[in-house]
C-alpha positions as CSV (number, residue, x, y, z in Angstrom):
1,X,-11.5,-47.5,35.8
2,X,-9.0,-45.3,34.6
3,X,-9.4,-41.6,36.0
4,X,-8.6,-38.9,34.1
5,X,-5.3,-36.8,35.0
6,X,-5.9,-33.5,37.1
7,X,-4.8,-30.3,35.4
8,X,-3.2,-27.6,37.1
9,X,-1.8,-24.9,35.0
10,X,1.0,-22.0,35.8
11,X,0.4,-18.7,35.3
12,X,2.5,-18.7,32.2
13,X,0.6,-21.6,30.7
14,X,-3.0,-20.0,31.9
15,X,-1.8,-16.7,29.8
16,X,-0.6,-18.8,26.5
17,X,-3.8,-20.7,26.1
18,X,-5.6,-18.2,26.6
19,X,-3.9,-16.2,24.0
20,X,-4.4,-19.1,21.4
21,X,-8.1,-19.7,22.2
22,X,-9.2,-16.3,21.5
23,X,-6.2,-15.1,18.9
24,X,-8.4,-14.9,15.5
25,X,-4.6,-15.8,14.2
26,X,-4.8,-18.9,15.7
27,X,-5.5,-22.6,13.7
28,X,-8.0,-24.6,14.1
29,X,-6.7,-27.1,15.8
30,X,-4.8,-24.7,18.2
31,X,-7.9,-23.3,19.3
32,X,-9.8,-26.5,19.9
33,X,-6.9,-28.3,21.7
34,X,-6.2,-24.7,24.2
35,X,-10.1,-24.7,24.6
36,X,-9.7,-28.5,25.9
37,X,-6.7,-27.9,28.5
38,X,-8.5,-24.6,29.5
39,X,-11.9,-26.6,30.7
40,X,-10.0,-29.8,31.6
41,X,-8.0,-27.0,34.4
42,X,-11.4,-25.9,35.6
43,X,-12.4,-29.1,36.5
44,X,-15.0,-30.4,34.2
45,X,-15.0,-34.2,33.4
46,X,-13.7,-35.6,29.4
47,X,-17.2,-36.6,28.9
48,X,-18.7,-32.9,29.7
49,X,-16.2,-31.4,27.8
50,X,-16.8,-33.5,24.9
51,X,-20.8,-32.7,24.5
52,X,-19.7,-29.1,25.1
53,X,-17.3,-29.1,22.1
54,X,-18.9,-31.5,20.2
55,X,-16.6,-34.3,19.8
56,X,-16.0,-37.6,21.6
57,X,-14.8,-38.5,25.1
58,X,-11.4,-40.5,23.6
59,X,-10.1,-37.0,21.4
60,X,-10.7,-34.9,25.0
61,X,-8.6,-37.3,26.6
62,X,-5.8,-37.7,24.3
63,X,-5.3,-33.9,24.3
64,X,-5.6,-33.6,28.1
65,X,-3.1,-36.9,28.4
66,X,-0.8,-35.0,26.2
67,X,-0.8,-31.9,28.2
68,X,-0.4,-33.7,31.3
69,X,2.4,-35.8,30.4
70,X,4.3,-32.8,28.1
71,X,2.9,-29.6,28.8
72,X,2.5,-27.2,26.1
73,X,4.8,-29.4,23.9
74,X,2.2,-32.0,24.0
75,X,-0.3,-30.0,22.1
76,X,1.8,-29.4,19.3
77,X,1.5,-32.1,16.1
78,X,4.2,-34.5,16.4
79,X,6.8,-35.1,12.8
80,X,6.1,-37.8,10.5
81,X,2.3,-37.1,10.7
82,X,-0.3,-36.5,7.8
83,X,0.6,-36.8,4.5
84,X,3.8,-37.2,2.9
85,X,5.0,-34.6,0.4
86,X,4.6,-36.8,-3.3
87,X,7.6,-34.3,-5.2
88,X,11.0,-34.2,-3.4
89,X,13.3,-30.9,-2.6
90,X,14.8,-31.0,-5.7
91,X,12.2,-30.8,-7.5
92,X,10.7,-27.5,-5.3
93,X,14.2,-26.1,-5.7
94,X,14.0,-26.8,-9.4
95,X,10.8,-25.0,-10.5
96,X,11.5,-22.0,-7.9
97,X,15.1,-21.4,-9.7
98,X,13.1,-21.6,-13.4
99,X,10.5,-19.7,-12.2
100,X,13.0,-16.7,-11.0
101,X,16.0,-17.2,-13.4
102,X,15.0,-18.4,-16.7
103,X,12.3,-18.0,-19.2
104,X,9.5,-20.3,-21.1
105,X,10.5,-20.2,-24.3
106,X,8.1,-17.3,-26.4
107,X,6.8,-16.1,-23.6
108,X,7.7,-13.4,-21.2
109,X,6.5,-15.4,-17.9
110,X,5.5,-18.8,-16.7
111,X,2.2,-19.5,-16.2
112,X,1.2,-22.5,-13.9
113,X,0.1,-24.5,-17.4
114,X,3.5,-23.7,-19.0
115,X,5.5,-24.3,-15.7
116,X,3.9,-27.5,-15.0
117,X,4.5,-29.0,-18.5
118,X,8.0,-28.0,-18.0
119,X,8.5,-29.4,-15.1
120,X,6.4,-32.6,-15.1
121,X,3.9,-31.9,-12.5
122,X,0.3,-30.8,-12.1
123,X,-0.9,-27.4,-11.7
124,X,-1.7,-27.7,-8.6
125,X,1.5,-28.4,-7.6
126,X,2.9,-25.4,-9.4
127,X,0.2,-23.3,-7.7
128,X,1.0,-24.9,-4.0
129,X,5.0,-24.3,-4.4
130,X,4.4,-20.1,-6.0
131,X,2.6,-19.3,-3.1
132,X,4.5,-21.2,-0.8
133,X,7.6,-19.0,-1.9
134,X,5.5,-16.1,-2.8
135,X,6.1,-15.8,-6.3
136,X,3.7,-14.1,-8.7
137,X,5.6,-14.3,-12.4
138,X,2.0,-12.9,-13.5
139,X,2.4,-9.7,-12.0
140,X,4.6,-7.0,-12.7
141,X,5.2,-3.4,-11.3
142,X,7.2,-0.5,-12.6
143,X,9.9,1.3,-11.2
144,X,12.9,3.8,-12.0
145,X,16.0,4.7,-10.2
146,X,17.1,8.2,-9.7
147,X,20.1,8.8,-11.8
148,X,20.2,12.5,-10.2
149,X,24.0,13.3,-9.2
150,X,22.7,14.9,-6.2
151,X,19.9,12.3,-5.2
152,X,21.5,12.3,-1.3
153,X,21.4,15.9,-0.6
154,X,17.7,16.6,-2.3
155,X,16.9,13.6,-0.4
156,X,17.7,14.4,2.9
157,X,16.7,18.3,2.0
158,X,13.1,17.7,1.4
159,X,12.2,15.2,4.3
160,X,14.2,17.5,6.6
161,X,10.9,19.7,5.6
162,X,8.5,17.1,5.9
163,X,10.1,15.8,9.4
164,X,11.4,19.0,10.6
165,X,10.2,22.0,9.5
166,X,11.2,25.1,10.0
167,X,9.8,27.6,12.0
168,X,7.4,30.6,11.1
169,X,7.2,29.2,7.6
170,X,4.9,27.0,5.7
171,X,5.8,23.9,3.1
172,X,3.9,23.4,0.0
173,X,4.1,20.4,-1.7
174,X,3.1,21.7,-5.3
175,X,2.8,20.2,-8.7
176,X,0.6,20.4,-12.1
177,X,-2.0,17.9,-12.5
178,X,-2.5,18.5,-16.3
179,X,-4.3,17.4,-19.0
180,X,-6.9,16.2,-17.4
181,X,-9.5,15.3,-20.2
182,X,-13.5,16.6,-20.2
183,X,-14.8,13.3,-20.9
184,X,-18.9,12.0,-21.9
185,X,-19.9,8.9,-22.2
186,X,-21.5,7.8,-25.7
187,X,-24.5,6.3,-24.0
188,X,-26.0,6.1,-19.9
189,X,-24.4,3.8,-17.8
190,X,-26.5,1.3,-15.8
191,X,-26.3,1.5,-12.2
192,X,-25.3,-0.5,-9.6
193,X,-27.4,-2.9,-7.9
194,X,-27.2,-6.7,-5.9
195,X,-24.5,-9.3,-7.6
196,X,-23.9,-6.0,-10.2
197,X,-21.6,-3.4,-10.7
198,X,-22.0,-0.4,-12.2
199,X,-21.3,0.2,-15.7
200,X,-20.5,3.0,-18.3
201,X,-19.4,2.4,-22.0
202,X,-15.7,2.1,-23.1
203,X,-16.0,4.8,-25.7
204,X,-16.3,8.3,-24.6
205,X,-16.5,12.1,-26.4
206,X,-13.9,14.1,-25.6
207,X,-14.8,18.0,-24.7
208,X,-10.8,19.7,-24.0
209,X,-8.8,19.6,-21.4
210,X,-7.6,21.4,-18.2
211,X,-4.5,21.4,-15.7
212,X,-4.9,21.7,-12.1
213,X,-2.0,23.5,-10.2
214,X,-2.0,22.0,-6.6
215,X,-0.3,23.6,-3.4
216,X,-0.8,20.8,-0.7
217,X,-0.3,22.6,2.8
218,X,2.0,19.7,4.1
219,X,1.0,20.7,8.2
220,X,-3.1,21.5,7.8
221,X,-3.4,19.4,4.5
222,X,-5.4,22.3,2.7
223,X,-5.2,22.7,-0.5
224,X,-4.1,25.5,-3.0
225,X,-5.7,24.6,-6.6
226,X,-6.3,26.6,-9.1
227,X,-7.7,24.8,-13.1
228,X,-5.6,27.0,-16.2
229,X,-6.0,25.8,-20.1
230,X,-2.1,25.1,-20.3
231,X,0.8,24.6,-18.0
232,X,3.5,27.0,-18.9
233,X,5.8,29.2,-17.0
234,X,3.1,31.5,-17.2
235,X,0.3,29.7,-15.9
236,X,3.0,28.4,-12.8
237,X,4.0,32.4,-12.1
238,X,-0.1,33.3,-12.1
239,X,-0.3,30.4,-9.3
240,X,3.2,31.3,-7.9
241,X,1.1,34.6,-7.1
242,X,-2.1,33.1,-6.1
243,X,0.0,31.0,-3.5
244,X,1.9,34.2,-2.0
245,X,-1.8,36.1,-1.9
246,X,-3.4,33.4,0.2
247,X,-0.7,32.8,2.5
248,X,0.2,35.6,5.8
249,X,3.2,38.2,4.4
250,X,4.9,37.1,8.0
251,X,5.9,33.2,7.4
252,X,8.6,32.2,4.8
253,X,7.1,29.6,2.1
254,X,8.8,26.4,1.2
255,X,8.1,25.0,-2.4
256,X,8.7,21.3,-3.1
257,X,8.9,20.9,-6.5
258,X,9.4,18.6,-9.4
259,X,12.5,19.4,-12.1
260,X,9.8,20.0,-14.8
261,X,11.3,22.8,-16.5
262,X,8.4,25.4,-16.2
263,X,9.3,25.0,-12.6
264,X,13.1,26.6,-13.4
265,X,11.9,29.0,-16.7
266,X,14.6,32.2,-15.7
267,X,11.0,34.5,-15.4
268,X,10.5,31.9,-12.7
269,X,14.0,32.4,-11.3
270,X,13.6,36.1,-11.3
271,X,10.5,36.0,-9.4
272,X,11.7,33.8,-6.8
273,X,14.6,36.8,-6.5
274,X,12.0,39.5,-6.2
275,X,10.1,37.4,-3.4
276,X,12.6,36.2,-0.6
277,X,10.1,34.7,1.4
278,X,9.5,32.1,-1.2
279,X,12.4,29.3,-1.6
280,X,12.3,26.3,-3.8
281,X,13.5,22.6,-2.7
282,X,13.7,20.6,-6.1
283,X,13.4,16.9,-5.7
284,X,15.7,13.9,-7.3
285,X,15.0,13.4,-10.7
286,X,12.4,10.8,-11.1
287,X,11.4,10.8,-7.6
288,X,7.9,11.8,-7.7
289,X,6.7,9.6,-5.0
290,X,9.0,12.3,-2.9
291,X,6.6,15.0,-3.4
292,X,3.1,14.2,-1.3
293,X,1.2,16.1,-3.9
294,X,0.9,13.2,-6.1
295,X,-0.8,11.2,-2.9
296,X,-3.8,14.2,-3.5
297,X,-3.8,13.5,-6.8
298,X,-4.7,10.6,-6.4
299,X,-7.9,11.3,-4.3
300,X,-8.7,13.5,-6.5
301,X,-8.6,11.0,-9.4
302,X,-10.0,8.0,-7.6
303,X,-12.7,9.9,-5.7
304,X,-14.1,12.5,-8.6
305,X,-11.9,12.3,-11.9
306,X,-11.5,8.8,-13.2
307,X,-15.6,8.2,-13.4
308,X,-16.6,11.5,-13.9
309,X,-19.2,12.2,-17.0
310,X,-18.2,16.2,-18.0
311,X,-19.7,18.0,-21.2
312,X,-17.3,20.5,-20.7
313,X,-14.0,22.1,-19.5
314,X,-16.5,24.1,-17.0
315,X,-18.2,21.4,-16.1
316,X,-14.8,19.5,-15.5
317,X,-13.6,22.5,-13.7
318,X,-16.5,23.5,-11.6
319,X,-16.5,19.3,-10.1
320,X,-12.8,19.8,-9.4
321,X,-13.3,23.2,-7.4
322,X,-16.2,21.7,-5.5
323,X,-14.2,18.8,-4.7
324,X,-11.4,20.5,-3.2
325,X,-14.1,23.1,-1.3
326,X,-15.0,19.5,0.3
327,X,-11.8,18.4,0.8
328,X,-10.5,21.4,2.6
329,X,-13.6,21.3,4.9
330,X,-12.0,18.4,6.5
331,X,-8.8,18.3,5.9
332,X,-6.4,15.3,6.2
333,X,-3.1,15.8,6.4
334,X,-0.3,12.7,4.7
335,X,2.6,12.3,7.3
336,X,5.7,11.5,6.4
337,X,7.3,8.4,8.6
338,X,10.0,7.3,6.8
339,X,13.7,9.2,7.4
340,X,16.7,9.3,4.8
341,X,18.7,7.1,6.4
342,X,15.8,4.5,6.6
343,X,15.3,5.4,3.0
344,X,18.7,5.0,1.5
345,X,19.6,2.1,3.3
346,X,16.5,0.4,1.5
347,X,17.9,1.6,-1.8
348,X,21.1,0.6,-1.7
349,X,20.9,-2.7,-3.0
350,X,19.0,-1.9,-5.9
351,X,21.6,0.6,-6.8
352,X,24.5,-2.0,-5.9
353,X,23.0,-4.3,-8.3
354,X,22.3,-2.1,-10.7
355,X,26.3,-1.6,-11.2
């Protein structure tokens, strides 16, 4: 009778198969063939560990013969196996150029319908070769380039504040949330409840509007807000004043603004002149996702805005107040990871092709 072969495993080979029978990254099959070697090394007999994994006695020793004969190399599937592939390179290659470099014709994208009539092949096909190269023609996102002549030196101005600070002052992150709209459903939604989501009707009553000036304290992660009907120069100096009443007279205050132009109105200007203490640090033109203000903006919108029912400005008002009461209570600040250099190097391809 044959015996089966004795496994002894190194330290380093103990520590890999290990690794791969408890990794929740790990196939399948990587998990069942390490969990074979693993009680094959304790001892246990082919026909043990086959009622233990549920499988036969022949598959426990082919995978312990492998290891014994080839180690960790044994374990692994060997070429030529499974399936073969029924479309060749060329034709991959071919619907992955199409699908990045040309067009259907009267259409904007391919879809998996339109690609796989172009190409000759199934759906399927189409579907298993997109997500093999990770291409999603049916999505789209939206971007813009700063075309600011001083991009660099704002860049590297404002995350200097965000990374490095300076001392016995405090950085506000500050912008206008505005025209936020008092909206009322036309009829009671239905709420949620088991294999249902909640609902509320597309149409809505409209009730006015408000703008929410935000200072986000970029250390603590409080916030400054304060709701006006419009979002002037006047309305910014009022908050300009809130911001210097609610902060101590010793620190210096750094403003990161947009280039919105109620932000450099020369009654602004003057202000910042009569109070030293205050200094503004304008971002790049359209680089809003430089300012971490928008980032409350959007908790703000997600978590109390977006499906909000108001049948008023005061009502829309008064939720916004108690939401940033709330918020302040426990305060999370956003860190800022990313340096300039880190930053511009990822930008300078898009502006090299750009050109």
């Amino acid at each position: 009778m044959r015996r089966a072969p004795v496994i002894e495993l190194s330290a380093e080979e103990l520590t890999e198969l290990q690794r791969a029978a408890r990794s929740s990254r790990s196939s399948v099959r990587e998990v069942f063939r390490a969990r074979i070697v693993l009680a094959a090394a304790e001892g246990q007999e082919n026909r043990a560990i086959a009622e233990q994994m549920d499988t036969r006695p022949d598959t426990v020793s082919k995978w312990r013969r492998r290891f014994a004969e080839q180690r960790m190399a044994g374990l692994i599937d060997r070429p030529g196996r499974g399936r073969k592939p029924r479309f060749g390179r060329e034709v991959i290659e071919r619907i992955v150029d199409d699908t990045v470099h040309h067009r259907p014709e009267q259409a904007t994208h391919w879809s998996t319908r339109t690609m796989a009539k172009h190409a000759g092949v199934s759906r399927s096909t189409v579907q298993r070769i997109w997500h093999a190269h990770e291409l999603k023609p049916h999505l789209v996102r939206t971007f813009k380039l700063s075309n600011d002549k001083h991009f660099v030196e704002k860049l590297r101005d404002v995350i200097g504040l965000y990374l490095n600070p300076p001392e016995h002052a405090l950085v506000f992150c500050v912008d206008e949330k505005s025209q936020i709209q008092a909206l009322d459903r036309t009829q009671p939604g239905l709420p949620m409840k088991k294999a249902r989501a909640g609902t509320m009707t597309h149409d809505y009553k409209r009730h006015g509007t408000t703008t929410l000036f935000a200072a986000l304290n970029v250390l603590e992660g409080t916030v400054i807000g304060k709701c006006y009907s419009r979002h002037r120069h006047t309305e910014f100096l009022r908050f300009l004043r809130e911001i210097d009443r609610l902060t101590p007279r010793a620190l210096d205050i750094h403003l990161i603004v947009d280039n919105y132009s109620t932000h450099k109105h020369r009654q602004v200007k003057r202000w910042f002149e009569r109070h030293p203490r205050f200094h503004a640090h304008f971002i790049p033109t359209s680089s809003s996702w430089l300012n971490l203000v928008e980032r409350f903006f959007r908790e703000i919108t997600d978590r109390r805005i977006r499906r909000g029912i108001f049948r008023s400005v005061r009502e829309l008002t008064q939720s916004i107040y108690d939401f940033l009461k709330h918020y302040n209570d426990n305060p999370r600040p956003f860190v800022w990871t990313k340096s300039a250099d880190q930053i511009l190097n990822k930008l300078a391809p898009l502006y090299a092709n750009r050109r």
